[in-house]
C-alpha positions in Angstrom: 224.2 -84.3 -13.4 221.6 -81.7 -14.1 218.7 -81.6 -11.3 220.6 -84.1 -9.3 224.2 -82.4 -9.4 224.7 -81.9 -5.7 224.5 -78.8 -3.2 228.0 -77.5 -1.5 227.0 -77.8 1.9 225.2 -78.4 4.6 222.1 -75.6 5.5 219.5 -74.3 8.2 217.1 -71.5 7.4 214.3 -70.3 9.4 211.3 -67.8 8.9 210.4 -69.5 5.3 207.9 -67.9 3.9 204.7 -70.3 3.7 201.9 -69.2 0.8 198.4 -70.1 1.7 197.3 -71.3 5.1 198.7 -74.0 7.1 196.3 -77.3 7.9 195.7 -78.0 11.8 197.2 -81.4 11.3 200.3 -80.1 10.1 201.4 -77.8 12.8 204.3 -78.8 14.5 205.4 -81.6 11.6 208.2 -82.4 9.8 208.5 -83.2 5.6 211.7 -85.7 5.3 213.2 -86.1 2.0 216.6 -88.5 1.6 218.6 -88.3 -1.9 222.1 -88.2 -3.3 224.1 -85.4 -2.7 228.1 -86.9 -3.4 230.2 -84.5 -1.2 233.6 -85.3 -3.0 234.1 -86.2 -6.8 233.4 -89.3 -7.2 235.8 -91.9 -8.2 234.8 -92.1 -11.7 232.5 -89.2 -12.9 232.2 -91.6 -16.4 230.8 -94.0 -13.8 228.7 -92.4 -11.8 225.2 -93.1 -11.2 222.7 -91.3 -8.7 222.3 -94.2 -6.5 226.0 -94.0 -5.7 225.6 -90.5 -4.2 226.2 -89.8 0.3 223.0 -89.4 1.3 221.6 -86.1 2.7 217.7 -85.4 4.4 216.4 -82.8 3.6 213.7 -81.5 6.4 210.8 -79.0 6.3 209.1 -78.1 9.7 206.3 -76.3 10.1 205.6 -74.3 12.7 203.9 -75.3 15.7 200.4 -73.8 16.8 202.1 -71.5 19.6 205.6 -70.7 18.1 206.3 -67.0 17.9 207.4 -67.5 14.5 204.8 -67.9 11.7 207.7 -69.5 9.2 208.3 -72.6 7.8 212.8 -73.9 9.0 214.5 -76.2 6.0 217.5 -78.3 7.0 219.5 -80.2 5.2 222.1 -82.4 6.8 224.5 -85.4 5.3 223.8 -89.0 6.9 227.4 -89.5 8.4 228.0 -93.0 7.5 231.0 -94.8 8.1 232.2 -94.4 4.3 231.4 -90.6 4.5 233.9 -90.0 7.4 236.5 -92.4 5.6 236.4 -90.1 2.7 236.2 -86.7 4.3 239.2 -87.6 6.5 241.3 -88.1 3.2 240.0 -85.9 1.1 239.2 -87.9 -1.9 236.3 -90.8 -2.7 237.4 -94.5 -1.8 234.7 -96.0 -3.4 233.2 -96.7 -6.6 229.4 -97.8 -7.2 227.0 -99.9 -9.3 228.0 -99.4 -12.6 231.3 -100.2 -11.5 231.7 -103.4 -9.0 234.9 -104.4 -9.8 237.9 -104.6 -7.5 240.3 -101.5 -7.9 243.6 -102.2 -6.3 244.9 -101.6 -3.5 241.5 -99.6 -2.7 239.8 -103.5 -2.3 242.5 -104.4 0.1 241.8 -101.4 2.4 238.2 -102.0 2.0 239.0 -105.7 2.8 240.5 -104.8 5.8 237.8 -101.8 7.0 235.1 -104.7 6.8 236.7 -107.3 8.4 238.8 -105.4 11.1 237.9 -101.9 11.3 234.5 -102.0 12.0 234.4 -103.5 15.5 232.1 -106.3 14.0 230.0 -104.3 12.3 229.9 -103.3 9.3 227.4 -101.4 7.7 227.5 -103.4 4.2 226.8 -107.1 3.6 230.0 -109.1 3.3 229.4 -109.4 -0.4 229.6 -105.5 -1.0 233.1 -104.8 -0.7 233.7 -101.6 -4.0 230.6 -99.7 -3.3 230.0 -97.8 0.1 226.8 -97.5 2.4 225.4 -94.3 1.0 222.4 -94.4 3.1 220.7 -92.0 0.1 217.3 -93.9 -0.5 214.5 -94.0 2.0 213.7 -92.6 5.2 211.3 -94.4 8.0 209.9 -92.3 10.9 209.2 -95.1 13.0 209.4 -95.4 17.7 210.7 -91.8 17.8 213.6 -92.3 15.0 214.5 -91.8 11.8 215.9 -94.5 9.7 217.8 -93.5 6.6 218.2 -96.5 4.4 220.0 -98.1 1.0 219.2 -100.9 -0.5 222.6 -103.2 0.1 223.1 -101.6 3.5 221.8 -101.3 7.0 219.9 -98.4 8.7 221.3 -95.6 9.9 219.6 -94.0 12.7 219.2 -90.1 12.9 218.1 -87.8 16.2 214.4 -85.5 15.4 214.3 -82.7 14.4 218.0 -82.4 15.0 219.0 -84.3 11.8 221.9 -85.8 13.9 223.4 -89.1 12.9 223.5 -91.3 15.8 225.3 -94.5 14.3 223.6 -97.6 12.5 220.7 -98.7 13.9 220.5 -101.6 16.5 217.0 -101.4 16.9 217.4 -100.9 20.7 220.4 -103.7 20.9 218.1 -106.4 19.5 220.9 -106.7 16.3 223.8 -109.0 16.5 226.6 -108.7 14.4 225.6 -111.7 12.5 222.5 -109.5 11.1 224.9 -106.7 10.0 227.1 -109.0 8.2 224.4 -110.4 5.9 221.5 -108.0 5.9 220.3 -104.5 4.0 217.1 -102.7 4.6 214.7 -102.0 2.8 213.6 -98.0 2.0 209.7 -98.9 1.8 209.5 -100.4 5.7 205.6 -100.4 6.2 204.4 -99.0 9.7 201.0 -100.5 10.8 198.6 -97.9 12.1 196.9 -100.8 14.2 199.9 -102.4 16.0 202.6 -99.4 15.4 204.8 -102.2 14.0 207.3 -101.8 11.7 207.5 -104.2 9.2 210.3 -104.4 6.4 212.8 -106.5 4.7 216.5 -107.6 3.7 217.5 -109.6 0.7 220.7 -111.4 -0.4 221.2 -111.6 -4.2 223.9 -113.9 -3.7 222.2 -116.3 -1.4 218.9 -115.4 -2.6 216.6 -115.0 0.6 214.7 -112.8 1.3 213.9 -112.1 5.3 210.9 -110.2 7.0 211.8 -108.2 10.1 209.3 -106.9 12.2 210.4 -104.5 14.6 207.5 -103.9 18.2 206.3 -100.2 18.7 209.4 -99.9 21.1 211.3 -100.5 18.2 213.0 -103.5 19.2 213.1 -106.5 17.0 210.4 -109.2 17.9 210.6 -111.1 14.9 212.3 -112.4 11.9 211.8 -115.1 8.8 214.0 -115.9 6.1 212.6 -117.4 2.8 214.5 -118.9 0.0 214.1 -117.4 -3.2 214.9 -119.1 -7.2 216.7 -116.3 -8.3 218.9 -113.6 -7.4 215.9 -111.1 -7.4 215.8 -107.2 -6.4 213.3 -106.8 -4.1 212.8 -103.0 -3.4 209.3 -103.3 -2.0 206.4 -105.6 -0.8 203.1 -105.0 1.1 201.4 -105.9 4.7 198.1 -106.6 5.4 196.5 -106.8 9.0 197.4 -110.7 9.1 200.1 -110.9 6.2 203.6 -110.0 4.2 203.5 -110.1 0.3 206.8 -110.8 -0.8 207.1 -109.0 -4.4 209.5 -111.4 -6.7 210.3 -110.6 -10.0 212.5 -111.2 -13.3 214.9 -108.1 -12.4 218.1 -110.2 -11.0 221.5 -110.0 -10.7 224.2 -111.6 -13.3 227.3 -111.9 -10.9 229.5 -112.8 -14.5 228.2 -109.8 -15.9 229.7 -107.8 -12.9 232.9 -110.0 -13.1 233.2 -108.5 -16.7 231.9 -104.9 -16.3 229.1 -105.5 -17.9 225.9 -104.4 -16.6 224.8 -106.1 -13.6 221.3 -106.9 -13.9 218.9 -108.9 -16.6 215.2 -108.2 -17.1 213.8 -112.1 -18.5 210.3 -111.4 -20.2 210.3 -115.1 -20.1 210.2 -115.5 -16.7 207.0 -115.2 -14.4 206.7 -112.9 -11.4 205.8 -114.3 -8.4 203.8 -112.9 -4.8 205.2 -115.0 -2.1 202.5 -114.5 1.2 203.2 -115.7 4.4 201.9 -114.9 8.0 202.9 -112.5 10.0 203.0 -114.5 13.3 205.9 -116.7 11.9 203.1 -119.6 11.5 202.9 -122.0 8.7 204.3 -122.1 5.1 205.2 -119.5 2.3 202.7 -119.6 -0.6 204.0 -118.6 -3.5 201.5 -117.6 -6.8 203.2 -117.3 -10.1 202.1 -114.5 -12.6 202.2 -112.8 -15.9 205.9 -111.7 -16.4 206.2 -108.2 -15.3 207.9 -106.0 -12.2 206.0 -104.5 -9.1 209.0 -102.1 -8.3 206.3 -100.2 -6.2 203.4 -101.3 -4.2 200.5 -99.2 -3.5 199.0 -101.0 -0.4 197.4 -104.6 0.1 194.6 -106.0 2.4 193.4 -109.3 3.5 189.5 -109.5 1.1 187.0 -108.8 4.2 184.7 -111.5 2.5 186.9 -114.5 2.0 189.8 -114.5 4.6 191.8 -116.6 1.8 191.7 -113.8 -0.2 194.5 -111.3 -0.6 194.2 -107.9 -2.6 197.5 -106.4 -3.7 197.4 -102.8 -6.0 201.1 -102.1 -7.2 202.6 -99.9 -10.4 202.9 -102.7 -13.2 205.5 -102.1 -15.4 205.7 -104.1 -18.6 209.3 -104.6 -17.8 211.7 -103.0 -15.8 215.5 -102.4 -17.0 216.7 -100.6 -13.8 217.4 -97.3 -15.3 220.2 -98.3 -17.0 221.8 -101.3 -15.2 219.9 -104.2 -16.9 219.7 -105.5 -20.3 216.8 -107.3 -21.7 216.4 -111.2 -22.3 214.2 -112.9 -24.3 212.5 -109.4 -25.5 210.8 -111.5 -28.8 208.6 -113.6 -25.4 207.2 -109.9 -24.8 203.8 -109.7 -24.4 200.9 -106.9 -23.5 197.8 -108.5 -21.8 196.7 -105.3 -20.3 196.2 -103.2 -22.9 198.5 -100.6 -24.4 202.0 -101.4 -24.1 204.2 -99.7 -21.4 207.9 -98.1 -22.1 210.7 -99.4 -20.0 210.7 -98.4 -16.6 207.2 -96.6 -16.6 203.9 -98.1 -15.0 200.6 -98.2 -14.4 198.2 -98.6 -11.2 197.4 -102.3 -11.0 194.8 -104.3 -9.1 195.7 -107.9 -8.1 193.2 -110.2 -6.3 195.3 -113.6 -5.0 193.6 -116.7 -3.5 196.5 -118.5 -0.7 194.7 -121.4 -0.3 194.5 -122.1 -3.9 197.8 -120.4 -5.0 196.3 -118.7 -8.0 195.7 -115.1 -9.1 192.0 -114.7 -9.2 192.2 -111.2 -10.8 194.6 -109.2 -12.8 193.7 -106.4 -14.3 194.9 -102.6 -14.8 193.0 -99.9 -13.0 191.0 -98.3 -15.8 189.5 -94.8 -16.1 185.6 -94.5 -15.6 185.0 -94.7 -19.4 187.1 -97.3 -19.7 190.2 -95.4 -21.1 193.3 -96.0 -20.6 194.8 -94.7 -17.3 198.0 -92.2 -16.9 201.2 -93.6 -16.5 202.1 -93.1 -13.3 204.2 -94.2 -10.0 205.6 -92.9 -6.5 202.2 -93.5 -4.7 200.9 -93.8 -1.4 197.6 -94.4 0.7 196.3 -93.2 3.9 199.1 -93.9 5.8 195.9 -95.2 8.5 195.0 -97.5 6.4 198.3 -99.2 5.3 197.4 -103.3 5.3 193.7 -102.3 5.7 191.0 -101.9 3.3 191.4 -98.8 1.1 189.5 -96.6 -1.5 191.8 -94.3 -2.6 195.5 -93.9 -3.3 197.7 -91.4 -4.8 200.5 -91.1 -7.1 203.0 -89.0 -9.5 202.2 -89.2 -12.8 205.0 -88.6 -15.6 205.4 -85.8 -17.6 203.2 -85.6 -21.2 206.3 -86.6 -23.0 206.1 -90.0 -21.7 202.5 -90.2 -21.3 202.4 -90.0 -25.5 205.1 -92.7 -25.5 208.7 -91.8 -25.3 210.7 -94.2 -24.0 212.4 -93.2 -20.7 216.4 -92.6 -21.1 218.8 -95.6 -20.0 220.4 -92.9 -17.3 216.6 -91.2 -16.6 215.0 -90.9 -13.5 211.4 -89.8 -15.2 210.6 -86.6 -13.8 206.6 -86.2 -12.5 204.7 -82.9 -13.1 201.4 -84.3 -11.4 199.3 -85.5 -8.5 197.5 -87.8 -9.1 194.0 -89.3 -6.5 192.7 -92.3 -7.6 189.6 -93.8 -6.9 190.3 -97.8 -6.7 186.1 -98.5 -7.1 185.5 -96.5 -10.3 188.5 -95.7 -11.6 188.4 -91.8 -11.2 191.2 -90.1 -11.6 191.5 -86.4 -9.8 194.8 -84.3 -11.1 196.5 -81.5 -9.7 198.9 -79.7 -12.0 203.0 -78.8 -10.6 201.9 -75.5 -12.4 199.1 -74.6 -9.9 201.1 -72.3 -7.6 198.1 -70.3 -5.9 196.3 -72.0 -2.9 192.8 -72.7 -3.6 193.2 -73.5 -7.3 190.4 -75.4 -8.8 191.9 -79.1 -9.2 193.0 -79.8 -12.6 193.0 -76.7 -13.9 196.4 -75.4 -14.6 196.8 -71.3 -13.3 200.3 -71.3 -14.9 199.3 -69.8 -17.8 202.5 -70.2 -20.2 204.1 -71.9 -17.8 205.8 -75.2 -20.0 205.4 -78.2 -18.4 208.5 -79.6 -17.2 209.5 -76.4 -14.7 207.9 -78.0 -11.9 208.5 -81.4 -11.2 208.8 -83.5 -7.9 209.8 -87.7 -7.3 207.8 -88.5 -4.4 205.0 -87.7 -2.1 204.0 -88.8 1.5 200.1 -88.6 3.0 199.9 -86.4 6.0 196.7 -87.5 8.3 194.0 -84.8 9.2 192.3 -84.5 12.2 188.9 -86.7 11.0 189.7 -90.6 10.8 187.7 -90.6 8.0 190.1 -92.0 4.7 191.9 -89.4 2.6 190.9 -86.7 5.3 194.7 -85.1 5.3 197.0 -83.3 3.0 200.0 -85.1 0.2 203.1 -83.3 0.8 205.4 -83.0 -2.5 208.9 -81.3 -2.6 208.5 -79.5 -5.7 211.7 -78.3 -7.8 211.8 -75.0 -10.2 214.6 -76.2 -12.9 214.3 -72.2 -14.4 214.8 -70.3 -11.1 216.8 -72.7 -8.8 215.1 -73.0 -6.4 212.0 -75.2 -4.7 209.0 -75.5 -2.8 207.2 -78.0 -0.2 203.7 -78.4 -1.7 200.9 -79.2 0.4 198.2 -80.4 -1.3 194.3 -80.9 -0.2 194.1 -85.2 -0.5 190.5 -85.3 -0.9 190.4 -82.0 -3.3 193.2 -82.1 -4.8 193.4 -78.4 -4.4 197.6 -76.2 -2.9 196.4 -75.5 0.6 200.0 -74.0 0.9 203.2 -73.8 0.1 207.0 -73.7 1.8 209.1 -71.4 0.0 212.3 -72.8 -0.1 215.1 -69.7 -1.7 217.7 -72.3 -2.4 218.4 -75.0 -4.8 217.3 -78.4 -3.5 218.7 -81.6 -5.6 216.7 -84.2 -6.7 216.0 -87.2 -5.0 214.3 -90.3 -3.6 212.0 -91.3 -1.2 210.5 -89.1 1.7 208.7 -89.5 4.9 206.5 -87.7 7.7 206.9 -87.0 11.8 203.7 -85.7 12.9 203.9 -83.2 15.8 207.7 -83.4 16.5 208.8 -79.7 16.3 208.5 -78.1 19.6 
């Protein structure tokens, strides 16, 4: 399992040691970090895949401006989901996972009869996910006062702050029926809109294929919700808002259900098939437009906007990839129909920043075309990103990403079981192309950006897989910090880096004396520590 074999239990410490000076904006905030972290063996270890592991947060809080303790606290806590407390009673895993869908007797029986009679109603699975349980391992959405800790075939659970405490699945304040737990997921990239305080996010059905928009009021209470009917049984990890809009994100990644009926696996990547943007209003009103493209996957969008001069106008940036084969649960159809449009061609599963301009009225793509370096170069490979999180569905300059290690970067092709690992920061300017980098290796505050301090340091010790923007006190955009959990593969042990968003420069660092496992996405709660 390497970086992403699991910690024994569950931790608190307190007094961290913090290097480097604390921003103002930070005091009192927590860093949230969800992942895999399987707390039994699993049922198969031949079988196992990442996205299969319980889910755990992982939390750093920094100190508030008049705590009597100057140090940093680290918490790591399991999300106690229904499938967790099945297995821990027992003593053994009941469940198996992606690669492995098929019914195991008499385990689907039990399972059967969990779903349909043990859960009060309830369940925190689709109907159509019987083998596999709700690890709740991917995302995790600060949102009304709550943390949601998500998976992408399963609903929310809902955890206490800073307590880490799981509270049950989330009802968002009651406004769920069972009807929504039985055919509903949620999505680990729910999009919060500084304006309104919405919460905007989606559930798919790859058996159905729909796809619905949820948006949840400030209060956190459901207030609306639209299904739309998709051609294929897509994966739809992410989309985008804008002030007035949704951008559905549809592409040739789908589920095979006769594959999974013969173990095969599960998912096809078509290069013959186009991707599609499906927009539709946010106010429920009027009709889905959908506007086909160039054959490709958006697994990650970067932020979109309504054009300020042409209100027909949509601008959508995303990490392109050439093709995506789901880190080793697709195969490839139709590979001879590959093409490169952009430039030079992208591995599997690696991408590039990507700038789309779409016309709704017209239904066309006005604008395709990958983000280019200020000489015209070619850009890094790179994914992960984020913007201001105050200007998410708003008009933005600058965004920020993780860029893959050198290895990939020259052109090797990412392993079937590989999560790439990232060993940079990455701010991009989306007017000229500029690219500002700060190395994993920099470990003294105040480090000139992109200049490496680690001396003989190899590249590869440091590595992180996401990052989160953490507002400063000036409105004006990219005025805050990017916070990283950083992992040290030689000495076991990591770090929450806090790095300067405009600068790119370590303000500081949370020195973390324990091993902390890889993992997925993260999130941010200003001012919540007391």
């Amino acid at each position: 399992m390497g970086g992403w074999a699991p910690v024994q239990c569950e931790l608190s410490l307190k007094g961290l040691r913090i290097r480097g000076r604390i921003p103002e904006h930070l005091h009192g905030s927590i860093y949230l970090r969800n992942g895999p972290n399987p707390a039994l063996e699993p049922y198969s270890l031949s079988m196992y895949h990442a996205f299969d592991g319980h889910g755990m947060i992982h939390s750093i809080s920094f100190p508030s401006k008049d705590s009597s303790s100057s140090g940093a606290g680290y918490d790591r806590r399991y999300v106690r989901t229904r499938g967790l407390s099945r297995e821990l009673e027992v003593g053994q895993s009941l469940f198996t996972g992606m690669r492995d869908m098929l019914p195991k007797f008499p385990l689907f029986f039990e399972h059967l009869w969990d779903k349909f009679a043990g859960c009060q109603g309830t369940p925190d699975t689709p109907y159509w996910v019987i083998m596999s349980r709700n690890p709740s391992n991917n995302g995790c959405t600060v949102h009304a006062g709550k943390l949601l800790s998500t998976w992408e075939a399963g609903s929310a659970y809902e955890l206490s702050l800073p307590s880490l405490e799981t509270r049950g699945l989330c009802t968002f304040n009651g406004s769920l029926d069972g009807g929504d737990f039985w055919q509903d997921n949620a999505s680990a990239h729910g999009k919060v809109d500084p304006v309104t305080g919405e919460l905007v996010t989606i559930s798919y059905n790859m058996l159905e294929c729909w796809v619905k928009v949820v948006i949840v009021g400030k209060d956190g209470a459901v207030v609306r919700r639209r299904k739309v009917s998709l051609k294929q049984p897509t994966l739809c990890h992410d989309f985008a808002i804008t002030a007035t809009r949704v951008v559905l994100n549809d592409g040739p990644l789908c589920l095979r259900i006769p594959k999974v009926m013969f173990g095969a696996k599960p998912f096809d990547f078509d290069y013959s098939t186009p991707c599609r943007f499906g927009i539709l209003n946010r106010d429920g009103s009027g009709d889905v437009v959908w506007i086909e493209t160039e054959p490709c996957m958006n697994f990650h969008v970067v932020n979109a906007y309504d054009d300020p001069e042409d209100p027909d106008r949509v601008v959508v940036y995303t990490f392109r990839q050439d093709a995506s084969l789901g880190l080793g649960f697709a195969d490839a159809q139709h590979a001879e129909e590959r093409s490169c449009p952009h430039g030079r061609p992208l591995q599997s599963d690696t991408a590039a920043l990507h700038r789309w301009a779409l016309d709704v009225r017209r239904g066309v793509v006005l604008e395709s075309r990958r983000l280019r370096l200020e000489d015209g170069g070619e850009p890094p490979l790179c994914d992960f990103g984020c913007v201001d999180s105050r200007r998410v569905g708003l008009p933005s300059t600058l965004a920020w990403s993780c860029a893959y290690e050198a290895s990939i970067q020259e052109g090797r092709s990412v392993g079937e079981d590989e999560v790439p690992p990232f060993t940079r920061l990455l701010r991009h300017d989306l007017r000229s192309g500029a690219v500002t980098s700060y190395d994993l290796r920099d470990r003294e505050p105040g480090g000139s950006a992109g200049a490496s301090s680690g001396g003989s340091v190899r590249e590869g010790r440091f590595i992180c897989n996401d990052i989160c923007f953490a507002p400063g006190v000036s409105d004006a955009e990219g005025c805050g910090s990017l916070l990283a959990l950083v992992h040290d593969v030689e000495e076991g042990v990591a770090e929450l880096r806090v790095v300067n968003a405009e600068s790119m420069e370590l303000e500081c660092a949370v020195e973390i004396p324990t091993r902390v496992p890889y993992g997925f996405h993260c999130g941010f709660a200003p001012g919540v520590v007391a």
